[in-house]
N, C-alpha and C positions, 0 to 999 in steps of 0.2 A: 692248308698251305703245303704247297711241297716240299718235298725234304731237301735240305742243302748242308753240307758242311760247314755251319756255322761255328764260330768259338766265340763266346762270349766272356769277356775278362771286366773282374770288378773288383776296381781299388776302394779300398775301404768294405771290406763286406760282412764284416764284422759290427759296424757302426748299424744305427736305429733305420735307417733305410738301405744300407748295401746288404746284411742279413735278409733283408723280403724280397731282394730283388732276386738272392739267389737260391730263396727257396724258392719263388713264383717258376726260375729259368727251373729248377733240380721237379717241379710239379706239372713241368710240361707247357707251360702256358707260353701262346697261345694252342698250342698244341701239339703232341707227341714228333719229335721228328724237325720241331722248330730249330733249336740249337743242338748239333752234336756234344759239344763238350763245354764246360763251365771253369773259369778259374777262377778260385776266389781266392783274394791277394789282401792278408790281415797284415795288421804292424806287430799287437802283442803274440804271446802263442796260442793254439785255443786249435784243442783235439778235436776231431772229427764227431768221436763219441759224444762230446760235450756241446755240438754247433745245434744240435736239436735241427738238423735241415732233413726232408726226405732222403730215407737210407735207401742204396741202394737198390736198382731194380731193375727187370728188364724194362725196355722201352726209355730208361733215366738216362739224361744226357750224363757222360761223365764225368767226375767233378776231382780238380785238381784244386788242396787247398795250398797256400804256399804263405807260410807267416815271417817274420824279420820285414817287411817291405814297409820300411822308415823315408817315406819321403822329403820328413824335412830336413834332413842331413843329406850331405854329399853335392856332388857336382854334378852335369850331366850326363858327365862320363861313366863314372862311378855308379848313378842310377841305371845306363843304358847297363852297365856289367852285373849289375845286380840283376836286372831283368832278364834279360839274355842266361845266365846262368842258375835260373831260380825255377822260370815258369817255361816247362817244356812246350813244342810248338806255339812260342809267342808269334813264329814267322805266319802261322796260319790265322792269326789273329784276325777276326772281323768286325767284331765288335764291344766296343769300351762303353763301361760304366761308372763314370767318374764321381765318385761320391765320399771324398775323403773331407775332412774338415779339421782343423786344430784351434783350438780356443787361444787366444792371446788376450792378456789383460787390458793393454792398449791399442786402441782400433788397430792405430796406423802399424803397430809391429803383426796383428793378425792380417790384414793384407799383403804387407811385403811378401810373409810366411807364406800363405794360401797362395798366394798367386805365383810365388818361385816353386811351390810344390808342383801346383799342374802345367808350368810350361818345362819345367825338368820332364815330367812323365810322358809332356806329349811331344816333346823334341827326342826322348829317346824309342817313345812308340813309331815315327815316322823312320827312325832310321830300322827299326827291328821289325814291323809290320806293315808289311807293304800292302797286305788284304784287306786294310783296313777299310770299314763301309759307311762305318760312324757311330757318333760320339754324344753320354745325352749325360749332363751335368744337373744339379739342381740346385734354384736361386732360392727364393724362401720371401712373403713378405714385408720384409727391411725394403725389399725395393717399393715398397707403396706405401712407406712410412709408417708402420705399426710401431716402433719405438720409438715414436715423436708424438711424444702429451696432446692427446686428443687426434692423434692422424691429421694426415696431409688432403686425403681425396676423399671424393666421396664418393662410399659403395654404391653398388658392386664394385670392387676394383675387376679391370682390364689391363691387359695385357701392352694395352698401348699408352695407359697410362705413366706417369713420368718425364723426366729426372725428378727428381729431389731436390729441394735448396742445396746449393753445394757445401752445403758445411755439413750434412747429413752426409750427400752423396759420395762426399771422397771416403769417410768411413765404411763403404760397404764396399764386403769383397768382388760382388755380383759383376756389377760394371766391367771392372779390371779383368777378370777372370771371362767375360764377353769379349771384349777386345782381344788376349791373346789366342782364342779361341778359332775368331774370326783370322786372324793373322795366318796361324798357325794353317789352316787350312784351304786359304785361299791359293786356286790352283789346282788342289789337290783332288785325287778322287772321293774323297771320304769328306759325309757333312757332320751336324750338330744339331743337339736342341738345348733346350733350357726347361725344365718342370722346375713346378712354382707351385708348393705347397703352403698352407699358414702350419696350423698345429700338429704335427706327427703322431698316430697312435701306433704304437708296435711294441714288438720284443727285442730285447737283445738278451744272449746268454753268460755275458761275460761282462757287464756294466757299460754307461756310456755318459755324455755330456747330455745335459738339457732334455733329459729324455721326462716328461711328462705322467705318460703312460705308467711306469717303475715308479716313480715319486709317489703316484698317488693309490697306484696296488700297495704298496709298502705301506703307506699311511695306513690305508683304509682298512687291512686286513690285520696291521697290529689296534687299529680304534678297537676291529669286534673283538679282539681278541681280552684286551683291555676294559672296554667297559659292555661289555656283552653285546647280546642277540636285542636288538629292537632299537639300544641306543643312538641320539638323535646327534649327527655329525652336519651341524655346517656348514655351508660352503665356505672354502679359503679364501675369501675373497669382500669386493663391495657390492653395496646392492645396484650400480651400474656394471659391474663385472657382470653379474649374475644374471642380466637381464640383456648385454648387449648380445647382437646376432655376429654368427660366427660358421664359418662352413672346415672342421675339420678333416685332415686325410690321414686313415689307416697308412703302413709303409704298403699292406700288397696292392691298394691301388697306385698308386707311387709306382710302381715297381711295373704294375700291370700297365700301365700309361708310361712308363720308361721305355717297355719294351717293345708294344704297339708301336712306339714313338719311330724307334729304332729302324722297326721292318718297314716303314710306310716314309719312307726317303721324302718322298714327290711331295707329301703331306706338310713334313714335321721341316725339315732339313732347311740350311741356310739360314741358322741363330733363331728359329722359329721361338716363341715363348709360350707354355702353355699352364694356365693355370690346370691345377686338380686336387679335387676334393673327392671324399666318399659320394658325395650326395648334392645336386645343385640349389637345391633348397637351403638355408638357413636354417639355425634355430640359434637357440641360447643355451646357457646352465641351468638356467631355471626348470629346462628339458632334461638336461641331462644327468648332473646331480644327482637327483634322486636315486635315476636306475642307477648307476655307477654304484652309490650307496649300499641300494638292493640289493646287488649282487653280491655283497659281502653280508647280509642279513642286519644291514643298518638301516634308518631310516635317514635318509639328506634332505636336510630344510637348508633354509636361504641364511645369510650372513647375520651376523649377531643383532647388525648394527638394524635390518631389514626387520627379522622375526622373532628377535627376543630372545632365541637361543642360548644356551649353556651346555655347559659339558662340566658334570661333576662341580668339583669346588675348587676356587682360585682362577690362575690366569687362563683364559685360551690357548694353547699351545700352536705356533704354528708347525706344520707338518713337517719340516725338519725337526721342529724343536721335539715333536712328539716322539719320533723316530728315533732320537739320538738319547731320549728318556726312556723309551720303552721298545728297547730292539732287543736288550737280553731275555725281556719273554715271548719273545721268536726261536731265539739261540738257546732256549732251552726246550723249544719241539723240535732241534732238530733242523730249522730252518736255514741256509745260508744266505748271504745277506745279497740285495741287489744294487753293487755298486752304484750310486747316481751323481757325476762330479757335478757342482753348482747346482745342487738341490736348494740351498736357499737363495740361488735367486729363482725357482718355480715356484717357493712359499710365494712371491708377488707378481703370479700367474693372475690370478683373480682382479689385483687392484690396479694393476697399468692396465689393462686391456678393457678398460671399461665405457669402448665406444666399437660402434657395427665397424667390423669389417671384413664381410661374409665377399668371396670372390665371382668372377663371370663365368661360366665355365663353354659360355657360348662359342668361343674359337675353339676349345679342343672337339667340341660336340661335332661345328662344321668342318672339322678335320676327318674327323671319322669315330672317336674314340667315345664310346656310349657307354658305357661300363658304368655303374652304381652299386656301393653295398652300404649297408645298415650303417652309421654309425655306434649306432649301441653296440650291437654283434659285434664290429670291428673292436671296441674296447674289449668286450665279455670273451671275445679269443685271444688278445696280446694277453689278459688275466689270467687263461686258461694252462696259455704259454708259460707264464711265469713260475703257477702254481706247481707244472707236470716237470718247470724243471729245479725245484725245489726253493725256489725264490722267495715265495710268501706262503703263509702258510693256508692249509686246505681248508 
């Protein structure tokens, strides 16, 4: 690819996918020379030292981090002044990575929120970046009814699947955050996409919401610590959890199909939607489990209610309950803890999702993006991540 002076700005990048997106751009991908420079735009504070991203290097695009950048407070005004005053050459901006999200207890006030966040952002990018090329968000899916008791469609879901009953669908932020998207940029020279993952595996250095991957490093590695090297852990879950198919996505695929997404306008652009995953095959837990297990030197068998299973004496603890019982023999190697907010509702990861809903991945294929990696691997590195940066223990 030839070299261009690209900038690449990503809000939220501190969160479980804007973290991979800006190690994926600071690793060069797709290749040396793709992006000049990187700004990553956090809300809390979070040191350079501590982002665990590729340190600098020759050939490293350069990376501007810039933290305060509170989107859900203020006015337009006030965000374009923040902007403008925060992230040097925003005017050479080209391309956005919009990956911020805020949890709200009630659907309808996490909409309002979400959605006045990113037309704030993209009403004050339009007045401050004029180089703009384009714009790639991500849906998740809610939009193919995974949080509706037994799903809506039936797998594979596609991309052209949809609406939702509307009593689902006004609760999802996706939709609404489509529309201002499309608004926002009709006319304009700069397009959009939409990635559409189901389950995230990644790292974050600094904690985060819903993060999976953290929940169950944390669990698994205080289990071995707890009831030793061989002991038999469970899966959290039912024995339709444990058996239904499911295609998970690492954040660096996420991030690697964000960016693809990005450079291939003709491709992606004009609200395109593309599902991705590691891998276009399917499996289950019943696959996975175990290794996960392994890698912490346990052994993972199927649900209590499936194989009989026990842990020591008394209740099952679920993985919050474990963690919140048995954290201070972490905090006594030395371990810091891996924030995870609404870790118990991933304790009932296992027991809602207990029906297929593995995705297509046939329109990004025929778009262009062929890319695959392990899902095992993809866990055994976010692990790896956690471990090096003192998260759980070794």
């Amino acid at each position: 690819m030839a070299e261009k002076n690209r900038h690449a700005l990503v809000f939220g990048a501190s969160g479980l996918i804007g973290w991979g997106i800006i190690d994926q751009l600071l690793s060069n991908y797709p290749s040396q020379g793709a992006f000049s420079k990187v700004t990553a735009l956090v809300n809390r504070p979070l040191k350079l030292q501590d982002s665990f991203w590729p340190l600098e290097s020759a050939g490293r695009p350069e990376l501007q981090l810039v933290d305060g950048i509170n989107l859900a407070d203020g006015t337009l005004e006030s965000t374009t002044d923040l902007l403008k005053a925060k992230v040097k050459e925003i005017e050479n901006v080209t391309h956005v990575f919009y990956f911020v999200y805020k949890y709200e207890e009630k659907p309808e006030d996490e909409v309002r929120v979400v959605c006045d966040m990113l037309e704030r952002a993209v009403a004050a990018l339009d007045r401050l970046s004029p180089m703009l090329e384009f714009l790639v968000f991500p849906s998740g899916t809610k939009a193919y009814g995974i949080h509706v008791p037994g799903g809506v469609f039936k797998p594979p879901y596609e991309e052209s699947m949809g609406p939702l009953p509307d009593s689902y669908q006004k609760t999802l932020n996706y939709p609404f955050m489509r529309s201002i998207l499309e608004k926002a940029s009709a006319g304009k020279q700069w397009t959009w996409c939409d990635v559409r993952p189901d389950a995230v595996i990644g790292f974050v250095p600094n904690g985060s919401a819903f993060n999976l991957t953290a929940h169950w490093a944390t669990y698994l590695s205080l289990y071995r610590l707890v009831e030793g090297a061989d002991a038999k852990v469970p899966f959290p879950g039912s024995p339709a959890g444990y058996n239904s198919l499911y295609n998970e996505a690492s954040a660096d695929i996420i991030a690697k199909c964000a960016i693809w997404s990005s450079l291939h306008p003709a491709q992606s652009g004009g609200g395109q939607i593309f599902n991705v995953a590691d891998q276009a095959g399917p499996q289950s837990m019943r696959e996975r489990w175990p290794r996960l297990a392994a890698y912490f030197g346990l052994e993972g068998v199927g649900p209590v209610e499936d194989e009989g299973a026990q842990v020591g004496e008394g209740k099952l603890l679920k993985p919050s309950e474990y963690i919140t019982k048995y954290q201070g023999e972490a905090e006594k190697r030395g371990v810091k803890s891996s924030p995870v907010f609404k870790g118990e509702f991933l304790d009932s990861y296992g027991y809602y999702l207990d029906f297929d809903r593995q995705l297509s991945l046939e329109k990004v294929r025929r778009a262009g993006f062929a890319e695959e990696m392990d899902p095992n691997a993809s866990w055994f590195k976010a692990f790896e991540r956690f471990k090096r940066a003192g998260m759980i223990a070794g």
